[in-house]
Z-matrix of the N, CA and C atoms (Angstrom, degrees):
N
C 1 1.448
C 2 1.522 1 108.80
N 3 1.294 2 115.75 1 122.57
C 4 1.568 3 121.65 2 159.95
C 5 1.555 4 129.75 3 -95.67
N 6 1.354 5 99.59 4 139.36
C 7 1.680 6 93.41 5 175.84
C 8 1.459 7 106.25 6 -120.44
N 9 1.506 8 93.58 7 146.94
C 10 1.582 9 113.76 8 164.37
C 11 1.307 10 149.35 9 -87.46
N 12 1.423 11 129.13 10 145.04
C 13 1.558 12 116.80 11 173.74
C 14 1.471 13 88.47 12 -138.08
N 15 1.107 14 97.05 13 154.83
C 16 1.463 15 142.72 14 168.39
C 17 1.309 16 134.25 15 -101.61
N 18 1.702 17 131.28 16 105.03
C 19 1.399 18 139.47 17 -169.72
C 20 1.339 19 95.84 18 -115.91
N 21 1.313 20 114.57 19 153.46
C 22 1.494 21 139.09 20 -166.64
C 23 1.683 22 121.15 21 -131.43
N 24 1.149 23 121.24 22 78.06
C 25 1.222 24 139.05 23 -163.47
C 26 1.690 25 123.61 24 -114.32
N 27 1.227 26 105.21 25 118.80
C 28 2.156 27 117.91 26 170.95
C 29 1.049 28 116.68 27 -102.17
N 30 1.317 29 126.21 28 117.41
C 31 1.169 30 162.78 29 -163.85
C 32 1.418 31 108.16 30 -110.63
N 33 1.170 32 129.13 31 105.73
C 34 1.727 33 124.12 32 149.41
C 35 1.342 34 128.24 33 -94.98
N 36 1.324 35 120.67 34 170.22
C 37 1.622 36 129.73 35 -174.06
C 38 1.596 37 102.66 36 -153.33
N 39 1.306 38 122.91 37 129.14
C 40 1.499 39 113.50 38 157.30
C 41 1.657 40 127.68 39 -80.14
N 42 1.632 41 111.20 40 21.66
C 43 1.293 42 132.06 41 -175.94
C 44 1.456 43 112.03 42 -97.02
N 45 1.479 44 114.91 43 -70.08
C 46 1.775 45 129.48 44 -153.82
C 47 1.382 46 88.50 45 -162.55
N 48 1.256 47 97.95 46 168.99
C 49 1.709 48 114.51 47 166.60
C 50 1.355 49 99.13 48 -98.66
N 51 1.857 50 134.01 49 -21.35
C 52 1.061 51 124.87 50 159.59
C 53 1.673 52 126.00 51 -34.04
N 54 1.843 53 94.78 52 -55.56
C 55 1.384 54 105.70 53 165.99
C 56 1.324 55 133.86 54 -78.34
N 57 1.005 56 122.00 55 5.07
C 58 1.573 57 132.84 56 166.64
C 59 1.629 58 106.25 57 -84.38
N 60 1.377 59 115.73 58 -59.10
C 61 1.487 60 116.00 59 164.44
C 62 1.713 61 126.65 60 -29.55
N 63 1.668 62 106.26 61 -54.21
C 64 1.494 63 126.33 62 167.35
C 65 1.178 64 111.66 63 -38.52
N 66 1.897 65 108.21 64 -65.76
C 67 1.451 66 122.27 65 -166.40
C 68 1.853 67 98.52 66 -56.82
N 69 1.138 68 110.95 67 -60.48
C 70 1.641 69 119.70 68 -177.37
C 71 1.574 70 116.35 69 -38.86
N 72 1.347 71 127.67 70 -52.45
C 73 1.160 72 142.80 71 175.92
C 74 1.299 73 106.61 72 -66.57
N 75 1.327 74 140.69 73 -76.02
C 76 1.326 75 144.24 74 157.86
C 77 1.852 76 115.21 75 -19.41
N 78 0.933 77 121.79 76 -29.42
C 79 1.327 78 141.04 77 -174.22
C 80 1.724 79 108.41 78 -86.85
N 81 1.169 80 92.56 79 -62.98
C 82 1.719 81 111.25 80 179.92
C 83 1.558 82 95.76 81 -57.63
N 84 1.476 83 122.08 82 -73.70
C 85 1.407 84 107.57 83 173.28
C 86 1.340 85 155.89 84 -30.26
N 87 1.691 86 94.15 85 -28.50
C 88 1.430 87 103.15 86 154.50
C 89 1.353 88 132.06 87 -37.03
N 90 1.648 89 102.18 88 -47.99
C 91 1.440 90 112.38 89 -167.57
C 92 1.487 91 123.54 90 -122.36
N 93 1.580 92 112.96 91 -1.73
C 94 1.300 93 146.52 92 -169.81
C 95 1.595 94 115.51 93 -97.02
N 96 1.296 95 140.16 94 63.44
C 97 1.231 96 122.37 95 173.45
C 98 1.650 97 128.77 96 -86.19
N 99 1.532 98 89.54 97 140.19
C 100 1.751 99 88.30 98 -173.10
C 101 1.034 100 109.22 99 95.08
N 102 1.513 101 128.81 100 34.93
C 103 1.727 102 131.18 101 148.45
C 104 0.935 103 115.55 102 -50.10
N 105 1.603 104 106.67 103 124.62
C 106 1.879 105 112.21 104 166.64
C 107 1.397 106 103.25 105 -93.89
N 108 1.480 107 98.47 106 -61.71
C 109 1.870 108 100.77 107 -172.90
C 110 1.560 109 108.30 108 -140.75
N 111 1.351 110 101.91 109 161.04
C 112 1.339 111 110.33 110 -174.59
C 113 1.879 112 82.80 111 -148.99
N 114 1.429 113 85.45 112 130.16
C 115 1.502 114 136.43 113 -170.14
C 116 1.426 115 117.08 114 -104.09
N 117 1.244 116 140.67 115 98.50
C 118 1.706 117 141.23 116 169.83
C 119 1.200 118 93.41 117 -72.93
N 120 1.622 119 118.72 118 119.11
C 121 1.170 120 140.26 119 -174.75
C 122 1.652 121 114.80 120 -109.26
N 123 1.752 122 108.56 121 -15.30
C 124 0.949 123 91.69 122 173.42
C 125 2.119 124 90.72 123 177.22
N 126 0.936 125 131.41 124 142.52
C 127 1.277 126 144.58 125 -166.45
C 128 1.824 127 111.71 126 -130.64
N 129 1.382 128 100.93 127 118.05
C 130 1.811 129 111.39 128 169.88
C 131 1.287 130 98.03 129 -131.05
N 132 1.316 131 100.35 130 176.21
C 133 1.518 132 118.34 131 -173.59
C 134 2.057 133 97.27 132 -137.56
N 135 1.105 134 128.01 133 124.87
C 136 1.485 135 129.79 134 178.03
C 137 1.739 136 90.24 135 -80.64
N 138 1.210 137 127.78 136 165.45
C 139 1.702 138 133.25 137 -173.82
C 140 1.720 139 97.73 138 -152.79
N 141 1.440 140 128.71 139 120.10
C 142 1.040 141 129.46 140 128.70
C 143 1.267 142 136.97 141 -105.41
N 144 1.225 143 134.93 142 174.93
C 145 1.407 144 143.73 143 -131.73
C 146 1.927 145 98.73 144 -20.86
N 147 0.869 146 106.21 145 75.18
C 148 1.270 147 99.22 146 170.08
C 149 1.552 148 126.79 147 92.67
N 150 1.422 149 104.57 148 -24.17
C 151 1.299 150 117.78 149 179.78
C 152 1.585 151 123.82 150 -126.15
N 153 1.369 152 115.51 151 145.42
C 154 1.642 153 120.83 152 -173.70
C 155 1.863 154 105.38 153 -46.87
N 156 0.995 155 104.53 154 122.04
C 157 1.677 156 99.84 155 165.88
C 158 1.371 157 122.54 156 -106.24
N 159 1.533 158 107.43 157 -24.95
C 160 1.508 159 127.61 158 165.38
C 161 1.474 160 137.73 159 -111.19
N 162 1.157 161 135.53 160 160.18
C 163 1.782 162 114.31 161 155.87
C 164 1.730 163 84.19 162 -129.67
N 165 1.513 164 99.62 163 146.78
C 166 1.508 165 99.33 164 -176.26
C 167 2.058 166 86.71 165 -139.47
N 168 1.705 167 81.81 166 147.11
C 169 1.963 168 88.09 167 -175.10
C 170 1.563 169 101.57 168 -119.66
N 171 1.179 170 126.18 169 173.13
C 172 1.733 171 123.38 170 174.64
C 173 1.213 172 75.66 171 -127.34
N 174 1.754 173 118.61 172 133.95
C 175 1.352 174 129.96 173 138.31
C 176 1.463 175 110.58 174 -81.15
N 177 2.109 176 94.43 175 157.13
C 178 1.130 177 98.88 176 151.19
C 179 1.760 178 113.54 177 -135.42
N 180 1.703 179 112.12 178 101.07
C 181 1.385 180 103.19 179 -144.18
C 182 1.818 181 96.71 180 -93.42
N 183 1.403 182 122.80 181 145.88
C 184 1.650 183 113.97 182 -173.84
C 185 1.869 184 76.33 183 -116.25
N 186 1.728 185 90.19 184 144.08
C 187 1.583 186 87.36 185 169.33
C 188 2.071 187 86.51 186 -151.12
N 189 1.307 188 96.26 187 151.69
C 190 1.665 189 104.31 188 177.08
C 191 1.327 190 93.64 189 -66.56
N 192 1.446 191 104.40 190 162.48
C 193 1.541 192 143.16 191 148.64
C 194 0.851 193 106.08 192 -89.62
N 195 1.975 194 102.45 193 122.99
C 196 1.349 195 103.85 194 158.88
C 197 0.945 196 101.84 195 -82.70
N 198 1.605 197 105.27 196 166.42
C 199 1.861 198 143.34 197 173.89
C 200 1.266 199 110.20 198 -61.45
């Protein structure tokens, strides 16, 4: 039997929200072992003068507990 936890992490990119996702996951892994899934929970974009300056994502990453 395995158990789970769940971390909750935002990630930005001045590229894509594709690449904000990357950056987020890559990040989380550092310190996260035993990712199953990572979940976009929720997607904004920051806007100055008129134009996107950011894409920002909400994870929702599930990773096992180790024993």
């Amino acid at each position: 039997m395995s158990v789970s936890s769940v971390s909750h992490v935002s990630a930005a990119s001045p590229v894509s929200f594709q690449d904000a996702l990357e950056k987020g996951y890559a990040r989380a892994s550092k310190t996260l072992r035993g990712i199953e899934t990572v979940e976009v929970v929720g997607e904004r974009a920051n806007v100055e003068a008129g134009a996107v300056k950011e894409y920002v994502v909400d994870l929702k990453i599930v990773f096992t507990l180790e024993k």
